[in-house]
Structures are given as structure tokens and as C-alpha cells.
RONURO-776495 format. One line per field, with one value per residue: residue number from 1; x, y, z of N, C-alpha, C, CB in turn. Coordinates in Angstrom, 3 decimals, padded with zeros to 6 digits. Glycine has a CB too. Layout:
drenlo	(NUM:...)
n_c1	(X:...)
n_c2	(Y:...)
n_c3	(Z:...)
ca_c1	(X:...)
ca_c2	(Y:...)
ca_c3	(Z:...)
c_c1	(X:...)
c_c2	(Y:...)
c_c3	(Z:...)
cb_c1	(X:...)
cb_c2	(Y:...)
cb_c3	(Z:...)
//
This chain:
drenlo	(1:2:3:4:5:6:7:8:9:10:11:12:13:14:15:16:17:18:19:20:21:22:23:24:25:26:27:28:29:30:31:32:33:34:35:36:37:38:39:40:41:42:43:44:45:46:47:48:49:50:51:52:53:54:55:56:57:58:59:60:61:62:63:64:65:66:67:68:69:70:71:72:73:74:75:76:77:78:79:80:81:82:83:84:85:86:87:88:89:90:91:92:93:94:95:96:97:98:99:100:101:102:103:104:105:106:107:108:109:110:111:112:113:114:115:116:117:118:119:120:121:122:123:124:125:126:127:128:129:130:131:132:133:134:135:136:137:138:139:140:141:142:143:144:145:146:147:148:149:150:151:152:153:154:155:156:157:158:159:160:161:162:163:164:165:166:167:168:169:170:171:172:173:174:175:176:177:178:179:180:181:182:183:184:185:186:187:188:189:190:191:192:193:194)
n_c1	(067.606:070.382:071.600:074.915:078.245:080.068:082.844:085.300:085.204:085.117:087.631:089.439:089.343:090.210:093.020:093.795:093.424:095.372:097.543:097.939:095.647:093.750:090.944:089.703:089.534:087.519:085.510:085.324:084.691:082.092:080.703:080.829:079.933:077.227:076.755:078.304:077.882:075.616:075.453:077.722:075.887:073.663:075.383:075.860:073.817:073.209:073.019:074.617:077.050:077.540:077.959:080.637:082.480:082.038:082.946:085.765:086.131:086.079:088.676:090.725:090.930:091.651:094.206:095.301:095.068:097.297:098.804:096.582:095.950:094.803:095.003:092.501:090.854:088.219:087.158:085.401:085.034:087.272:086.498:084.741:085.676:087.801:085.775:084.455:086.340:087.064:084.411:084.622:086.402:085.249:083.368:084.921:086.262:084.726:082.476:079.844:076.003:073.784:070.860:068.175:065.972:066.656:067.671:067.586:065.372:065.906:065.291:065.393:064.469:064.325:064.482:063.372:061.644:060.279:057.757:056.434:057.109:055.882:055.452:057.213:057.672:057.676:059.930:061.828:061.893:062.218:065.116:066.414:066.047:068.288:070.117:070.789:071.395:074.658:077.569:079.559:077.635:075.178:077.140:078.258:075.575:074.456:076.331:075.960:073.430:072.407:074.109:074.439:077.062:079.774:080.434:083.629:083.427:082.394:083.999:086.661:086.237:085.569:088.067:088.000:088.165:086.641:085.494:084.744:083.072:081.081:080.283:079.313:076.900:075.377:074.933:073.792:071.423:070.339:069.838:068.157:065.877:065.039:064.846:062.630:060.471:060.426:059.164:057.007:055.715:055.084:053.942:051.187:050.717:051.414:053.988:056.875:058.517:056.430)
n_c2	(091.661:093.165:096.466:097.087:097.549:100.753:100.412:101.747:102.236:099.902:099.344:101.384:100.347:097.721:098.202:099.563:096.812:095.366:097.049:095.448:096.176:095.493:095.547:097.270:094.584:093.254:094.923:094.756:092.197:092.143:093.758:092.520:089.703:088.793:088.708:087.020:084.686:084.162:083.277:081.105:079.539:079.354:077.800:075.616:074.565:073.494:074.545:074.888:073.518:075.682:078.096:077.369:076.988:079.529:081.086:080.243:080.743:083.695:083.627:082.608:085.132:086.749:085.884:085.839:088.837:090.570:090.194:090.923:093.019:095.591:096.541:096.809:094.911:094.281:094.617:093.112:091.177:089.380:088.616:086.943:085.068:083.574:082.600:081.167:078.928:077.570:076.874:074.984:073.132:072.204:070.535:069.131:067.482:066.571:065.136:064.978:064.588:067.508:067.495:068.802:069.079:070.981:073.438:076.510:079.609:081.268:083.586:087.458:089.380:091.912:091.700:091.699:089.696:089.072:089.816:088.279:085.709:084.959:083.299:081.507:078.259:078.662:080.558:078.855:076.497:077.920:078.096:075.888:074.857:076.920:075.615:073.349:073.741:073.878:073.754:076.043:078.276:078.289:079.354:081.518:082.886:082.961:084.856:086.916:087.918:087.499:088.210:090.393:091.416:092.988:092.236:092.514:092.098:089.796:088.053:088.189:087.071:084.243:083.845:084.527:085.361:088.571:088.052:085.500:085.473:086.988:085.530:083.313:084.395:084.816:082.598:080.772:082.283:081.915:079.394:078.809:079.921:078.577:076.246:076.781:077.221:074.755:074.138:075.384:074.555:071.571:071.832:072.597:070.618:070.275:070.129:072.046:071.095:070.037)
n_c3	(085.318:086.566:086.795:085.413:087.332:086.201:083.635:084.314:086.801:087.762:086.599:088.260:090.441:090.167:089.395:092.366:093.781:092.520:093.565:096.034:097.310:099.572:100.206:097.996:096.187:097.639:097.097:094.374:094.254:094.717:093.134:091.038:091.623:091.716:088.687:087.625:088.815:088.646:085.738:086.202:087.246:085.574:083.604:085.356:086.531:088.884:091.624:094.405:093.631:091.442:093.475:094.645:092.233:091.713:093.961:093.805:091.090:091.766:093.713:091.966:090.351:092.513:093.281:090.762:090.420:089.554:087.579:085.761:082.791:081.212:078.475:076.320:077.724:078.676:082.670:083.835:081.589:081.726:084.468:083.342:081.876:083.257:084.614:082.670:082.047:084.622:084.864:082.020:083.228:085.120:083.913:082.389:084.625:086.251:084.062:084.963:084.118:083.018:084.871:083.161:084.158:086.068:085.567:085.341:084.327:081.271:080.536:080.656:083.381:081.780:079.389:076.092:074.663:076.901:076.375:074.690:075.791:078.655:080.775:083.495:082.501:079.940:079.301:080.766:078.537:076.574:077.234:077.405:074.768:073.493:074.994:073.219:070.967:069.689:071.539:071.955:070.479:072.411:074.474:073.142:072.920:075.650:076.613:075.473:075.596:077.860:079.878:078.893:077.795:075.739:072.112:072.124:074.742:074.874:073.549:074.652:076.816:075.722:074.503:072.174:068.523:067.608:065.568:065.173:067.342:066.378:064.230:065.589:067.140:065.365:063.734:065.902:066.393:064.459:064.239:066.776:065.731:063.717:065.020:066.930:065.390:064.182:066.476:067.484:065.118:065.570:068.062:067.010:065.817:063.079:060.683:059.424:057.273:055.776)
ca_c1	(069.050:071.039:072.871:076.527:078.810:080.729:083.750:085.847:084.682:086.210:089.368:090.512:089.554:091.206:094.135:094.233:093.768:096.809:099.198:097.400:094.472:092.317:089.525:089.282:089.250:086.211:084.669:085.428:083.625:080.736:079.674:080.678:079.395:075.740:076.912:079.207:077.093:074.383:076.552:078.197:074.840:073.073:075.941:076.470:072.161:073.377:073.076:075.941:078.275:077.573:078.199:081.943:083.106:082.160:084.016:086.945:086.510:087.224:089.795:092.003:091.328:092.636:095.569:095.995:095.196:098.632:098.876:095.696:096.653:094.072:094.942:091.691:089.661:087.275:086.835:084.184:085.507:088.187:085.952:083.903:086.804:088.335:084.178:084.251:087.050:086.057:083.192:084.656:087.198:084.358:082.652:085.658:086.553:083.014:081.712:078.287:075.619:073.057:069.362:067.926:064.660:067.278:067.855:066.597:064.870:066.580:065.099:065.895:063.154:063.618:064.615:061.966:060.736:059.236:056.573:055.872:057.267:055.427:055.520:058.134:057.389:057.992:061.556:062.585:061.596:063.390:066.664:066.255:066.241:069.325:070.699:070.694:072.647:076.078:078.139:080.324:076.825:075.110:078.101:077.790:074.195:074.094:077.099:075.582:071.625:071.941:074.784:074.772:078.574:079.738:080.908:084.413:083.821:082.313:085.584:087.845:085.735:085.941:089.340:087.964:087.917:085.625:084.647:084.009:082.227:079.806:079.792:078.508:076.024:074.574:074.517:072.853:070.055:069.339:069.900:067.696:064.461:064.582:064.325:061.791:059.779:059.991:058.743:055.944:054.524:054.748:052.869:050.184:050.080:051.808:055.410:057.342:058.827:055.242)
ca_c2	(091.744:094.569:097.506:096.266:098.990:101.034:099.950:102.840:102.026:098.455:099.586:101.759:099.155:096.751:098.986:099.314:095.812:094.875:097.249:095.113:096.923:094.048:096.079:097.380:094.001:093.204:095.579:093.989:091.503:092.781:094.461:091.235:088.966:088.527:087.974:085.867:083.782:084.107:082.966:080.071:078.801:078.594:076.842:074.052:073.990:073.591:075.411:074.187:074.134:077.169:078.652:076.447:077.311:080.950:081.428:079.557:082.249:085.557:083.330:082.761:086.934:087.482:085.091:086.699:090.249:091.285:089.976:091.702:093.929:096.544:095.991:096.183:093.770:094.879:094.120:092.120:089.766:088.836:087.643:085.960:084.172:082.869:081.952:080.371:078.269:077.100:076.152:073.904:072.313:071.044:069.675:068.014:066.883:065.244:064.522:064.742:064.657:068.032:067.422:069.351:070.378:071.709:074.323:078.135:080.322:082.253:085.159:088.034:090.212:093.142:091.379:091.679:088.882:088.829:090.303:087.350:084.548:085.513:082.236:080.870:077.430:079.460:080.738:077.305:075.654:078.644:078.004:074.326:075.369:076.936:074.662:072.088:074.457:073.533:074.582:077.356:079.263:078.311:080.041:082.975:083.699:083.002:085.750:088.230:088.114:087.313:088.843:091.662:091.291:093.649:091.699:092.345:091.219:088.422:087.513:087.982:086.164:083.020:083.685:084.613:086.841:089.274:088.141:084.478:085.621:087.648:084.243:081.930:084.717:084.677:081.145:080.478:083.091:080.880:078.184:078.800:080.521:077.239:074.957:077.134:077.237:073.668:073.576:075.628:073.741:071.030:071.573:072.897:069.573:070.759:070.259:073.148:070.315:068.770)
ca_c3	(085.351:087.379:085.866:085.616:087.118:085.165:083.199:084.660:088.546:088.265:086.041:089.357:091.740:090.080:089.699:093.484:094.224:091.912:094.283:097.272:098.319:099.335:099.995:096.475:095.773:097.507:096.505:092.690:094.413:095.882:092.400:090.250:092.337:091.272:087.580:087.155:089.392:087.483:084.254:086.143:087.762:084.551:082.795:085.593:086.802:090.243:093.207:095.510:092.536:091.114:094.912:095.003:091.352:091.920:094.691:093.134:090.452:092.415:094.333:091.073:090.138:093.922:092.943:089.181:090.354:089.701:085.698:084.929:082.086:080.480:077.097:075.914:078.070:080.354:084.076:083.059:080.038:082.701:085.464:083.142:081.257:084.225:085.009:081.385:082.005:085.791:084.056:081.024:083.412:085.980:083.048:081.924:085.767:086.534:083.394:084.831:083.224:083.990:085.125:082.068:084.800:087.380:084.671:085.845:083.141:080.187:079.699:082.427:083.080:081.091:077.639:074.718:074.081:077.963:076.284:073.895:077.105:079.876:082.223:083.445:081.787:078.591:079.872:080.732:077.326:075.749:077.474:076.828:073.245:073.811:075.413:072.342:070.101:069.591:072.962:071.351:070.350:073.119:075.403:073.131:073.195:076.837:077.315:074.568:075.826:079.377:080.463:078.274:076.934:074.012:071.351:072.451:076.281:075.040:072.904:075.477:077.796:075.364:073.994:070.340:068.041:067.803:064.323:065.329:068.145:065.510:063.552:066.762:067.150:063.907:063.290:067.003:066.793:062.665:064.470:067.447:065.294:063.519:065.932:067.454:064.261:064.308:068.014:067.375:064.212:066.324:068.867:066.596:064.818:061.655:060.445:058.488:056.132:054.911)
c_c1	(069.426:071.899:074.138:077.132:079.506:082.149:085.217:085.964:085.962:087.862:089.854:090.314:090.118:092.732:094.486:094.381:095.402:098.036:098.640:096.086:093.156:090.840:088.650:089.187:087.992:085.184:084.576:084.131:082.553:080.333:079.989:080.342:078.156:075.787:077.620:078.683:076.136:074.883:076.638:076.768:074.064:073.859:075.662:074.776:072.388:073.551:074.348:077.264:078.598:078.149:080.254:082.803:083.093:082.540:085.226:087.401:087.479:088.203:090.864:092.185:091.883:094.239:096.269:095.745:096.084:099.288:097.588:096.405:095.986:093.854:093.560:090.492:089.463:087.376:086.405:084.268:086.695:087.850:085.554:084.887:087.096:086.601:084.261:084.984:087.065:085.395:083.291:085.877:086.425:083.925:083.944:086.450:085.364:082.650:080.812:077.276:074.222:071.354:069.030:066.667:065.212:067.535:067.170:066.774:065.846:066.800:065.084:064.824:063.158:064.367:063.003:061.257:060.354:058.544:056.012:056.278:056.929:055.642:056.802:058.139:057.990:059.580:062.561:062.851:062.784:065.067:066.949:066.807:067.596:070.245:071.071:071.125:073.944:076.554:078.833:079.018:076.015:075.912:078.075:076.810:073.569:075.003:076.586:074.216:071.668:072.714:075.104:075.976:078.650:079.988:082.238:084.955:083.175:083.674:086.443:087.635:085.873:086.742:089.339:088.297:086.796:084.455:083.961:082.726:081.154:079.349:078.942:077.132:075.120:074.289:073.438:071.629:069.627:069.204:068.476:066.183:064.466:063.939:062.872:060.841:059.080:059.286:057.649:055.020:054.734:053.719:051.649:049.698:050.511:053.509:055.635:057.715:057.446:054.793)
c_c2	(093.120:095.381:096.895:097.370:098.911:100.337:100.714:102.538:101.236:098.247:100.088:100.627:097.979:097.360:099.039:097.486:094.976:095.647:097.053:095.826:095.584:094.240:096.558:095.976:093.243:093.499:095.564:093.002:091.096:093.185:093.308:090.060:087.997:087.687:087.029:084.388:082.972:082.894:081.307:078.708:078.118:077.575:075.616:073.707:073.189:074.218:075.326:074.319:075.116:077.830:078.445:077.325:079.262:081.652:081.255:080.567:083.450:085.107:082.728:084.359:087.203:087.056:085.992:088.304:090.938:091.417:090.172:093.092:094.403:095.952:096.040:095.678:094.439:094.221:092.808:090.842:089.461:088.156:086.721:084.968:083.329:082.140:080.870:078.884:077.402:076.126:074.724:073.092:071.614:070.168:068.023:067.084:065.973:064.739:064.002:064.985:065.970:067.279:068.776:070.427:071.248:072.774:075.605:078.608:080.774:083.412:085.864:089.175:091.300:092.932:091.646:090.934:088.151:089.075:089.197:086.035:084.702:084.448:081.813:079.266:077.631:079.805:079.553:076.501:076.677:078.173:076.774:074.493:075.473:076.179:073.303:072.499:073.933:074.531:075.782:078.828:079.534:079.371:081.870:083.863:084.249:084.672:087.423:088.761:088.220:087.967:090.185:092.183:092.126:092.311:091.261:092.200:089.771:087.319:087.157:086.823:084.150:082.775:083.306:085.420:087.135:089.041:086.263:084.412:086.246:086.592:083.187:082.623:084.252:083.442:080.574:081.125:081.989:079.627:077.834:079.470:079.122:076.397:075.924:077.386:075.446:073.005:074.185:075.094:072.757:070.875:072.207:071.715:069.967:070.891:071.387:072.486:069.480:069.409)
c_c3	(085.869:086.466:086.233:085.829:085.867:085.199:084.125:086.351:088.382:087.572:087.630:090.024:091.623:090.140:091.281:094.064:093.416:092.765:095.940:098.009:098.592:099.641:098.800:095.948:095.767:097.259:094.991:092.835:094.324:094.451:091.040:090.468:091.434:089.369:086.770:088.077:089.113:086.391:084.975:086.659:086.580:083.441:083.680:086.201:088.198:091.255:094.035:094.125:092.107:091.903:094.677:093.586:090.935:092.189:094.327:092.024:091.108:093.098:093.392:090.625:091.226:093.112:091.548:089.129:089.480:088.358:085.328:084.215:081.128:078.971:075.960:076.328:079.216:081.852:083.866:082.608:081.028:083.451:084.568:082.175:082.183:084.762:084.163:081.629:083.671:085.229:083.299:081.877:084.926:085.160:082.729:083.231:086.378:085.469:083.842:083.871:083.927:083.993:084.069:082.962:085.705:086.466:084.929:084.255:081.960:080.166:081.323:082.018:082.456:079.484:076.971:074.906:075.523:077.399:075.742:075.146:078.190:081.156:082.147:082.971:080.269:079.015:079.711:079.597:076.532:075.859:077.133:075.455:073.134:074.000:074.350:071.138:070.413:070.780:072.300:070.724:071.172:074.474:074.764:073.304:074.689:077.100:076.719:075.461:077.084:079.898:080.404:077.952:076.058:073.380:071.940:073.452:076.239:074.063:073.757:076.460:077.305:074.735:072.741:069.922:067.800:066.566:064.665:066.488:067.370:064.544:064.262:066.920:066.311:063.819:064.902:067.034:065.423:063.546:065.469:067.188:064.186:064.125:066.557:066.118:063.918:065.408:068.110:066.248:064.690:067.197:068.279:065.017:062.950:061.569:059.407:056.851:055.875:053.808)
cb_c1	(069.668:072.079:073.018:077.348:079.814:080.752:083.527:084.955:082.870:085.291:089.706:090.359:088.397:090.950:093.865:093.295:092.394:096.932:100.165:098.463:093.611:092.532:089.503:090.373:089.949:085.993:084.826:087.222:083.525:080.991:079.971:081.477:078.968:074.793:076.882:081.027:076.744:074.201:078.696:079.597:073.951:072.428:077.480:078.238:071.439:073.817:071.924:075.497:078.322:076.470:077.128:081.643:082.546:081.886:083.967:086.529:085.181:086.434:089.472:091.839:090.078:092.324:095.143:095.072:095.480:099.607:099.352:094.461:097.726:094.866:095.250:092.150:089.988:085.518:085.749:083.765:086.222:088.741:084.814:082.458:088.075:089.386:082.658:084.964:088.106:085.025:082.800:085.024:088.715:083.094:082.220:086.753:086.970:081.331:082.126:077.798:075.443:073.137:068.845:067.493:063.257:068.693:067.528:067.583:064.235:066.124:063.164:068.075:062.518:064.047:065.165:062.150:061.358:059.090:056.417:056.619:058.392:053.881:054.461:058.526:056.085:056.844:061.559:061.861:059.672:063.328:067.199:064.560:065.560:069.275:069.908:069.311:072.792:076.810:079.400:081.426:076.309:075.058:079.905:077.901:073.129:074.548:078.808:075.143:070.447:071.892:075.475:074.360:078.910:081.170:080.836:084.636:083.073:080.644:086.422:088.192:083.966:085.322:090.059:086.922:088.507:086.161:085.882:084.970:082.686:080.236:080.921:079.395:076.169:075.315:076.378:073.402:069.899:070.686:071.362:068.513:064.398:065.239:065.798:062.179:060.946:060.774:059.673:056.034:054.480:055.321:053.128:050.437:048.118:051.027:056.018:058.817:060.188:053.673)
cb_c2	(091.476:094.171:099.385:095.331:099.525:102.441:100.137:104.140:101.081:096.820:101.217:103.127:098.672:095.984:100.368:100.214:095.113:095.328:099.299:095.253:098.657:092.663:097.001:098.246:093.777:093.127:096.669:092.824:091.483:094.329:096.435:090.966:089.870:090.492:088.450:086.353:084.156:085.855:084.221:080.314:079.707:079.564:077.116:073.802:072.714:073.269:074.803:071.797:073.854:077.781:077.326:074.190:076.281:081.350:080.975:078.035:082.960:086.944:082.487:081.746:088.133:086.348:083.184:086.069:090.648:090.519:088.320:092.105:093.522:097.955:094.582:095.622:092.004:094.651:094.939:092.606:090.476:089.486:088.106:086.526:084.833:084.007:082.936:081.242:079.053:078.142:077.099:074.455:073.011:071.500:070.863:068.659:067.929:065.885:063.905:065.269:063.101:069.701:067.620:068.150:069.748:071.020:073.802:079.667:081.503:082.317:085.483:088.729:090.576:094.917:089.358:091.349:087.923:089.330:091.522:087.311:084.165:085.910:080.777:081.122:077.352:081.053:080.994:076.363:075.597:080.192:078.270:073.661:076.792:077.299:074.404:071.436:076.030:073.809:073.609:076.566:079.229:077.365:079.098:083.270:082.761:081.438:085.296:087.773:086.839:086.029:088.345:092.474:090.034:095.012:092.384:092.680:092.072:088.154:088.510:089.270:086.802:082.488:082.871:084.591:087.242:090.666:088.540:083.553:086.251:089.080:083.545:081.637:085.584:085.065:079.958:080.730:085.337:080.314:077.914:079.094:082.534:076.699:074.285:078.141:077.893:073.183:073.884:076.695:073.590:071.088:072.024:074.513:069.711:072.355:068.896:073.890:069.358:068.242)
cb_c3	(083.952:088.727:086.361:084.291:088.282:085.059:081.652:084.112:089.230:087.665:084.425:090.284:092.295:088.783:089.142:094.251:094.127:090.109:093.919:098.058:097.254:100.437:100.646:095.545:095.843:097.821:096.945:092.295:094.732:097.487:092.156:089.833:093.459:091.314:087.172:087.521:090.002:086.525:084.068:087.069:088.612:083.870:082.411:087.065:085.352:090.417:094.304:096.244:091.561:090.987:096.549:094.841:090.363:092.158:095.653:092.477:090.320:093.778:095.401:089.634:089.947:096.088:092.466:087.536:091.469:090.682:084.985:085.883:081.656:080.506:077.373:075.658:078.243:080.170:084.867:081.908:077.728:083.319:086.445:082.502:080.808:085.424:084.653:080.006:081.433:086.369:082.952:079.245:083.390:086.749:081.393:080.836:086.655:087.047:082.864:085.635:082.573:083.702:087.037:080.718:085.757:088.341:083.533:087.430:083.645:079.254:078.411:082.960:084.081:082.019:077.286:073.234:072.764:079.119:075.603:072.117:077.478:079.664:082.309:084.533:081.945:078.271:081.510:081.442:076.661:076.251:078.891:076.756:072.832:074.356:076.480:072.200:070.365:067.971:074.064:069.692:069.494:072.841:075.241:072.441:072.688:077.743:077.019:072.642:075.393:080.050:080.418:078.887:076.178:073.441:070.305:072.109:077.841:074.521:072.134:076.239:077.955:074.984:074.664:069.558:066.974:067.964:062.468:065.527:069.236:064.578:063.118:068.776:067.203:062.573:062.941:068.175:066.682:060.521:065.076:068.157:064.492:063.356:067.499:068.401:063.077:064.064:069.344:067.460:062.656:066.575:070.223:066.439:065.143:061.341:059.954:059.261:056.400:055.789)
//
């Protein structure tokens, strides 16, 4: 995963693009690009979509430049809100269903527990995992771990509070060393409940 600029960078440049500078805006672009890409790719596990609803992104922030309003919320928890919501209104416009193997990895190469998931096989199964958490912890873990969100850009980003967002955590990481407790005495021929 890439350093995310600073908070400070994309405050002025959004500041200029709100009194028209449309070059500061691409240049919003150009350094939010990669992650909110990231983000929307692994929610929808399509290539070509991901690409469409991405773009569609920074082309409602062009459009809402102008009612961005500090307050609080980062650069950041803005794109990826307007990402978030993209997101849950393809779902609810196709109601497809995803290919579970079209699914890219989890873990981004310089998390922890690369050290203990080394293949990508391992990655995949992880996010899987993930993936079978209730959507609301799911969405947080993805925005906390992968994206590297505070707390309070991943709030804004899903239009919580900061304390339910520390509740989805919590209950998704119990939730998700369970099931993985149960997925490793499994495959070693041994249940946790015997």
C-alpha cells in the first residue's frame, strides 16, 4: 500500500479546486486515484466496474467540489464516502451476484500478519473470511486495515459515529478470529466445539 498524501496537501488543493482551479483538482485526482480504486475494486471484484464507478466517483467530487466543507472530515473520508455510496447503490442497481474467485487478496504488503500469510492463496481465503462478516463490519475492517482510515475518516466515510465505527471494529476482528479458529481446526481435522 502507498503512503497517502498528506491531509494538509489535499485540504489546499481542494480549497483551490472549489474557487475553480481544475488543475488542483486533478491533481486531487492523481494522488487519490490509486485508493479509492483500490477500495471500490475490492468491494465490487470487478475490473471494468471498478474502472466505471471510480471514475463516476471523482466525477460527483468535481460536481460537489463546491459544498465540500472542512468541518472535520478529511480529504480522504469524502472521496471514500461518495466511493462508499457508488458502491452500495450499484449493488442495489444490479443486484448481481459477485464471483467470490474474482476477489483480489486482502492483505497489502506491508500489514503484519504478511508474515504469518505469505501466499497469495492465503490472502484470498483471508478476505473471503472477511467477506462473510456482516456487511457493516466487513466495510469497516476493509476501510480501517486496508485503507488505513482513522477511526474518524472511516466514520465520515460511512456516515457513523465514531463510536459505532469502534463497535463494527471490535465485533468484526471477534468475529473474524472465530471463524478463523474455526477454519483452522478444521482443516486440521478437529472442531473447537467437540
Amino acid at each position: 500500500m502507498g503512503k497517502a498524501p498528506p491531509e494538509d496537501q489535499l485540504i489546499q488543493l481542494i480549497a483551490r479546486a472549489k474557487e475553480g482551479d481544475k488543475r488542483a483538482y486533478g491533481r486531487l485526482f492523481r494522488l487519490c486515484y490509486k485508493d479509492i480504486y483500490d477500495y471500490v475494486l475490492r468491494r465490487v471484484g470487478n475490473v471494468h466496474d471498478a474502472e466505471d464507478l471510480t471514475m463516476n466517483v471523482f466525477t460527483k467530487g468535481y460536481a460537489g467540489v463546491t459544498s465540500f466543507e472542512e468541518r472535520g472530515c478529511s480529504v480522504r473520508a469524502w472521496f471514500y464516502r461518495i466511493a462508499h455510496n457508488a458502491v452500495v447503490d450499484h449493488f442495489r442497481v444490479s443486484r448481481e451476484s459477485v464471483d467470490i474467485d474474482e476477489i483480489p487478496g486482502f492483505v497489502s504488503e506491508e500489514a503484519a500478519i504478511e508474515d504469518v500469510l505469505s501466499s497469495k492463496a492465503e490472502r484470498a481465503w483471508l478476505y473471503r473470511e472477511v467477506l462473510k462478516l456482516p456487511p457493516a463490519q466487513t466495510e469497516v475492517l476493509i476501510l480501517r486495515f486496508m485503507k488505513d482510515l482513522s477511526v474518524s475518516e472511516t466514520a465520515e466515510a460511512l456516515d457513523k459515529k465514531e463510536v459505532t465505527v469502534r463497535a463494527l471494529q471490535f465485533k468484526g476482528i471477534k468475529n473474524l478470529r472465530e471463524r478463523l479458529g474455526r477454519s483452522a481446526g478444521s482443516e486440521h481435522g478437529y472442531d473447537e466445539e467437540q
